[in-house]
C-alpha positions as CSV (number, residue, x, y, z in Angstrom):
1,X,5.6,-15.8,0.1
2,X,9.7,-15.8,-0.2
3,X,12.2,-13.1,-0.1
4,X,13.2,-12.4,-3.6
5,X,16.0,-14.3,-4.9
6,X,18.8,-13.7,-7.2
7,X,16.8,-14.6,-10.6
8,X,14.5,-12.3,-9.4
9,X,11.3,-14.8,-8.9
10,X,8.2,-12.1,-8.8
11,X,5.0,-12.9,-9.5
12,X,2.4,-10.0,-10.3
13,X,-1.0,-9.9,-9.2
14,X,-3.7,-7.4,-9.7
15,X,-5.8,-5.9,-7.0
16,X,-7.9,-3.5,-9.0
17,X,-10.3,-2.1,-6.1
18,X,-11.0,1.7,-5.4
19,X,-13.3,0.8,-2.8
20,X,-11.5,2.8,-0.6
21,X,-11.6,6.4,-1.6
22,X,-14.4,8.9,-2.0
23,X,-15.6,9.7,-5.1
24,X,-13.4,12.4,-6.8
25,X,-17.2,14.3,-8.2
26,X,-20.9,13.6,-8.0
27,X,-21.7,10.8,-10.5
28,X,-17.6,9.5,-10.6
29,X,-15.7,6.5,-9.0
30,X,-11.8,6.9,-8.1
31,X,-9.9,6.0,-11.2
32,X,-6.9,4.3,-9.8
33,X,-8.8,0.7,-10.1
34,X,-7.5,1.1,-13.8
35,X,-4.0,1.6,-12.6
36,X,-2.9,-2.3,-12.8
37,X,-3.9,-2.2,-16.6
38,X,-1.8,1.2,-17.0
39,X,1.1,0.0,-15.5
40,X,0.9,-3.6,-18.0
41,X,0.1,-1.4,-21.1
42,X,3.8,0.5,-19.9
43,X,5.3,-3.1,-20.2
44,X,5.7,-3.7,-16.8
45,X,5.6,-7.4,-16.7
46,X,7.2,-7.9,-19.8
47,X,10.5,-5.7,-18.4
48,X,10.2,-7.5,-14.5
49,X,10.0,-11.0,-16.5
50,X,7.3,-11.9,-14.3
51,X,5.1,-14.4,-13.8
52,X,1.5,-13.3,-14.4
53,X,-0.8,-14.5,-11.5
54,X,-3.6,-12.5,-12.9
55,X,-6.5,-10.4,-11.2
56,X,-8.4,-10.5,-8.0
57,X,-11.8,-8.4,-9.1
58,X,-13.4,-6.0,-6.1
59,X,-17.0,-6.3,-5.4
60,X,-18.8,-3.5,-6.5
61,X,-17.9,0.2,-5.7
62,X,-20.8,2.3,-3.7
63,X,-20.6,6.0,-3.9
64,X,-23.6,6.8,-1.3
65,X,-21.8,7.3,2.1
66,X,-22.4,10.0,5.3
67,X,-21.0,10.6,8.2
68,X,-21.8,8.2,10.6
69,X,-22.3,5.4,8.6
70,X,-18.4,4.0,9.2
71,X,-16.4,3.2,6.7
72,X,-17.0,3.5,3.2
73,X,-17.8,0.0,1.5
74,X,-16.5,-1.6,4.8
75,X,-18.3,-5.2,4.8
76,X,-16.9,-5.4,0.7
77,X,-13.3,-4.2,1.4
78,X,-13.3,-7.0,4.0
79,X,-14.9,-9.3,1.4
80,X,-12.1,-8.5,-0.8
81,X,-9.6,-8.6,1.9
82,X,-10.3,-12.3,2.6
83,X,-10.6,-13.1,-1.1
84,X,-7.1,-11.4,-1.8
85,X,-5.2,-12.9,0.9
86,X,-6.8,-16.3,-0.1
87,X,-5.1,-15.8,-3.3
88,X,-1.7,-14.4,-2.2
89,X,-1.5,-17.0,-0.1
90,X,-1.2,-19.4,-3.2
91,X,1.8,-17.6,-4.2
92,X,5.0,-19.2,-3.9
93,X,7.5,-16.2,-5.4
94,X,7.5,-12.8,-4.6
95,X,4.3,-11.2,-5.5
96,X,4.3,-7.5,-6.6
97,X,0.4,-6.2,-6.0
98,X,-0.7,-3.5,-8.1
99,X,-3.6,-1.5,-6.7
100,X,-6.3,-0.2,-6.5
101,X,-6.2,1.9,-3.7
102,X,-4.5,1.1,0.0
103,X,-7.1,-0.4,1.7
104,X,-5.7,-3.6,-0.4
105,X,-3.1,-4.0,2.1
106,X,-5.6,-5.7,4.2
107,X,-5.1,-8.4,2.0
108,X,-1.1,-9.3,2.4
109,X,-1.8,-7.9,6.0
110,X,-3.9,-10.7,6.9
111,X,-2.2,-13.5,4.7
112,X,1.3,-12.9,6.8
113,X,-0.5,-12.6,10.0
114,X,-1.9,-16.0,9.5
115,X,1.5,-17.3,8.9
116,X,3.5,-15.9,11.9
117,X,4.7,-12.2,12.8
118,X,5.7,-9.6,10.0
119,X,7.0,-6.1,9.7
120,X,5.7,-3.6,7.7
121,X,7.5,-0.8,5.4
122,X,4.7,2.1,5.1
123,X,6.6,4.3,1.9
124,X,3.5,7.0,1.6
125,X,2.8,10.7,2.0
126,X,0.5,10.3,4.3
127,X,0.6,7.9,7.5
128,X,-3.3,6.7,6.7
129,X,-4.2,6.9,10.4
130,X,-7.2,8.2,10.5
131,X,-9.5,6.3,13.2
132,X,-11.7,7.3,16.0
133,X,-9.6,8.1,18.6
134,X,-8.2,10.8,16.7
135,X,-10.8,12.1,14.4
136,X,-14.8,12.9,14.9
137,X,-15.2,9.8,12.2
138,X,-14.3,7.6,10.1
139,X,-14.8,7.2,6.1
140,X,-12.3,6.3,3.4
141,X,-10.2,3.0,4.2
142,X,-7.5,4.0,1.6
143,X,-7.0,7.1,4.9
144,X,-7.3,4.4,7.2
145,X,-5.5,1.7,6.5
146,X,-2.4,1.6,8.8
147,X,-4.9,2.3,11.8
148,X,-7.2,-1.0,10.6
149,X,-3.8,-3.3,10.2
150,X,-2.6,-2.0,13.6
151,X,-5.9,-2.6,14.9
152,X,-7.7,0.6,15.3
153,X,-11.2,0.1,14.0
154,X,-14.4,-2.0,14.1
155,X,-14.1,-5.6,14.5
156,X,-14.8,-6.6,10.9
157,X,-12.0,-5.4,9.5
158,X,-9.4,-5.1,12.2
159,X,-10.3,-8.6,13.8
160,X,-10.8,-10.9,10.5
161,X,-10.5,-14.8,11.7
162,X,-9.8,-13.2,15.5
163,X,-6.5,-12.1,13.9
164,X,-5.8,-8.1,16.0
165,X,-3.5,-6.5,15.1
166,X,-2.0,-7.7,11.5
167,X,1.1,-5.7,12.5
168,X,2.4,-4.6,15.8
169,X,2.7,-1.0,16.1
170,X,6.7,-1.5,17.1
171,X,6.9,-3.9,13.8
172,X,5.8,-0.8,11.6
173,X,8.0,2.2,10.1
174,X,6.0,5.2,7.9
175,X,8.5,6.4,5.6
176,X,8.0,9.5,3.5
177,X,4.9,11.1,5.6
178,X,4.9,15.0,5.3
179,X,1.2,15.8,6.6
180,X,1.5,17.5,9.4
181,X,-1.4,16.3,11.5
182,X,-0.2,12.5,10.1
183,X,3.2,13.5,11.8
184,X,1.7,14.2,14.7
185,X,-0.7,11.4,15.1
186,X,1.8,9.1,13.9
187,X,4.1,10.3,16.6
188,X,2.0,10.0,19.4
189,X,1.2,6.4,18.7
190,X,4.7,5.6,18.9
191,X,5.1,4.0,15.6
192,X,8.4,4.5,14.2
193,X,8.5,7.7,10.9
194,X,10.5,9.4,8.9
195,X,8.7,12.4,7.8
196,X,9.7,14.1,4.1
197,X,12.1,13.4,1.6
198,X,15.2,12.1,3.8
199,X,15.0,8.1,4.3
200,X,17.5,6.6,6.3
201,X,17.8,3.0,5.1
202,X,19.7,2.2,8.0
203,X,16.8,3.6,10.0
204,X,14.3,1.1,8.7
205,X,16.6,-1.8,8.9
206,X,16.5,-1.4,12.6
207,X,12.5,-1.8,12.8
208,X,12.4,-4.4,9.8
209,X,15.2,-6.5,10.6
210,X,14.4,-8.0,13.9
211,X,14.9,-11.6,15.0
212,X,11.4,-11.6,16.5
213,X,10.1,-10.6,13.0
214,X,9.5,-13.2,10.0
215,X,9.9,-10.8,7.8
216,X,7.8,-7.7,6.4
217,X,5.7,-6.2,3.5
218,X,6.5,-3.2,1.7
219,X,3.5,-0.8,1.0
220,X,3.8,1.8,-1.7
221,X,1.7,5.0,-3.0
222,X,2.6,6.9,-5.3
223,X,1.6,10.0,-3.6
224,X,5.3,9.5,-2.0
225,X,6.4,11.2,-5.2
226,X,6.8,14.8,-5.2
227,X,4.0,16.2,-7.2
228,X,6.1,17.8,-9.8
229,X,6.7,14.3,-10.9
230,X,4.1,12.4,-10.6
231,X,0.8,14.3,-10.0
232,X,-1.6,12.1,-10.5
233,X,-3.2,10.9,-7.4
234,X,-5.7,11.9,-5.1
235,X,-4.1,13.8,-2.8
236,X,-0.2,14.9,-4.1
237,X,0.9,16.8,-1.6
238,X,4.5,18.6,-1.8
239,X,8.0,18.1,-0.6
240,X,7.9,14.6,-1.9
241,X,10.7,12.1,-3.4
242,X,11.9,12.2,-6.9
243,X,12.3,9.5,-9.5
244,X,15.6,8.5,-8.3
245,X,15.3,8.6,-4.6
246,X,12.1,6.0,-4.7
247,X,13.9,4.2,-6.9
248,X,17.0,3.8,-4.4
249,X,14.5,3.8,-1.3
250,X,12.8,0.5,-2.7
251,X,16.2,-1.2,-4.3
252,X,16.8,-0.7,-0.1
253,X,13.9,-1.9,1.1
254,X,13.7,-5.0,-1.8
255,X,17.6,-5.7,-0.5
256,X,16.9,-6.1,3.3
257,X,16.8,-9.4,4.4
258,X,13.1,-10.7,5.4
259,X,11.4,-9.1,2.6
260,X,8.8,-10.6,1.2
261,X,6.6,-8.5,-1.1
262,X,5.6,-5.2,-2.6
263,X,2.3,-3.4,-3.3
264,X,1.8,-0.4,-5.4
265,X,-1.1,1.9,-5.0
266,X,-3.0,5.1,-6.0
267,X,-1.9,5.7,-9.6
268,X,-4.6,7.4,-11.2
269,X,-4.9,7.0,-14.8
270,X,-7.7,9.6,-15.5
271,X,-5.2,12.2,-14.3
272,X,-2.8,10.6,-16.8
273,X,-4.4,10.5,-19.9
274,X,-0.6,10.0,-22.0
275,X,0.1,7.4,-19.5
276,X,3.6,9.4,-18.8
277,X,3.2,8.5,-15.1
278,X,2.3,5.4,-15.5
279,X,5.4,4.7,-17.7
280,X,7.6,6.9,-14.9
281,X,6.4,4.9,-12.0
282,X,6.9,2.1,-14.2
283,X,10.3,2.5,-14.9
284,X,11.0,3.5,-11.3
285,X,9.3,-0.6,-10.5
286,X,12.1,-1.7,-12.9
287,X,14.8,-0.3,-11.9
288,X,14.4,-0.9,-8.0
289,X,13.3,-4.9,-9.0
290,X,15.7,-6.1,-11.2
């Protein structure tokens, strides 16, 4: 994976998998594994001029889960993690990943761990650090993902190919958090944050820009959103960004040097049966890309 380049060289690749969320009722799966189509059907790759690198399909979603059992689908979101990273690997622009939920990052996690020592941009409402030294158990990887990357977590998915951490907890900024507890956790662990709707570019430069770094990933939910403009995920939470401040936070983020790829996660497109939000957020994509 390269930084971006002046044509604009992205590449767009589907990771479809919901594996990491609860069900949203008895008898349901999380929609936001329809997402990717969504966002195509808005005209994303048409308006990016992107290459089309396709799909990488999730093994099967299973709803059954209890306490104690660890995480939800946890052998198949490692499954998928290899397979993914396999494939991103292969790519030799700048991929834009359209999820699914955010356990995918596993995925571009583990491909730019294999090739040398990365940064990580974390633009989400929540900080996703949900492991067991700071909560009874564990359960949904899409709450847990920044803990598994940074290696918090069993073996089989923190420790992939003897691989722990993907990311260093010093290479990492969380930008957008406004959970309180997330705050909180995220601040005891040390990991750089900027908590609500005020970014500081210049603030994540100094994490992301490093000569020890390689470069970094840039992770994206749409929960960063304020509500009031895009409400459909699975947990919108208040005091968010609007339209134009994501917009200007990833143009940012796209422009520093060292980056080298973008996800997009937890659209859902049952709670957006117009497909207005998937057009928004896909208009947002544009403008920040190109």
């Amino acid at each position: 994976m390269n930084r971006i380049t002046p044509d604009r060289d992205l590449v767009v690749l589907d990771a479809p998998s919901n594996l990491g969320l609860r069900p949203p009722a008895r008898g349901a799966v999380p929609g936001c594994y329809k997402a990717p189509w969504a966002l195509r059907n808005a005209g994303l790759v048409r308006r990016l001029g992107a290459a089309d690198a396709g799909a990488v399909v999730p093994p099967r979603y299973v709803a059954t889960w209890k306490p104690g059992d660890g995480v939800r689908n946890g052998p198949a979101i490692a499954a998928y993690a290899r397979t993914l990273s396999d494939r991103l690997a292969g790519i030799s622009g700048f991929p834009l990943l359209l999820g699914g939920d955010c356990s995918i990052l596993l995925g571009p996690a583990l491909t730019l761990r294999k090739r040398g020592r990365y940064g990580l941009a974390y633009v989400d409402a929540h900080a996703d650090f949900r492991h067991l030294g700071n909560s009874p158990h564990v359960g949904a990887a899409a709450g847990e993902d920044l803990a598994l990357v940074t290696g918090r977590g069993d073996d089989y998915l923190t420790d992939i190919d003897g691989l722990r951490p993907y990311v260093r907890d010093e290479d990492v900024i969380v930008l957008g958090v406004r959970d309180k507890d997330d705050v909180r956790d995220i601040a005891e662990s040390g990991i750089a944050y900027q908590a609500g709707s005020e970014i500081d570019i210049d603030g994540a430069r100094e994490v992301l820009v490093r000569d020890e770094l390689d470069g970094f990933w840039i992770h994206v939910d749409a929960d960063v959103l304020d509500p009031s403009v895009l409400p459909a995920v699975d947990s919108p939470t208040k005091g968010g960004l609007d339209g134009a401040q994501l917009t200007e936070l990833l143009r940012g983020l796209v422009g520093l040097p060292g980056a080298v790829g973008l996800e997009v996660t937890i659209l859902d497109p049952d709670l957006d049966e117009d497909g207005g939000q998937a057009a928004l957020l896909t208009d947002i994509l544009v403008s920040a890309l190109t």
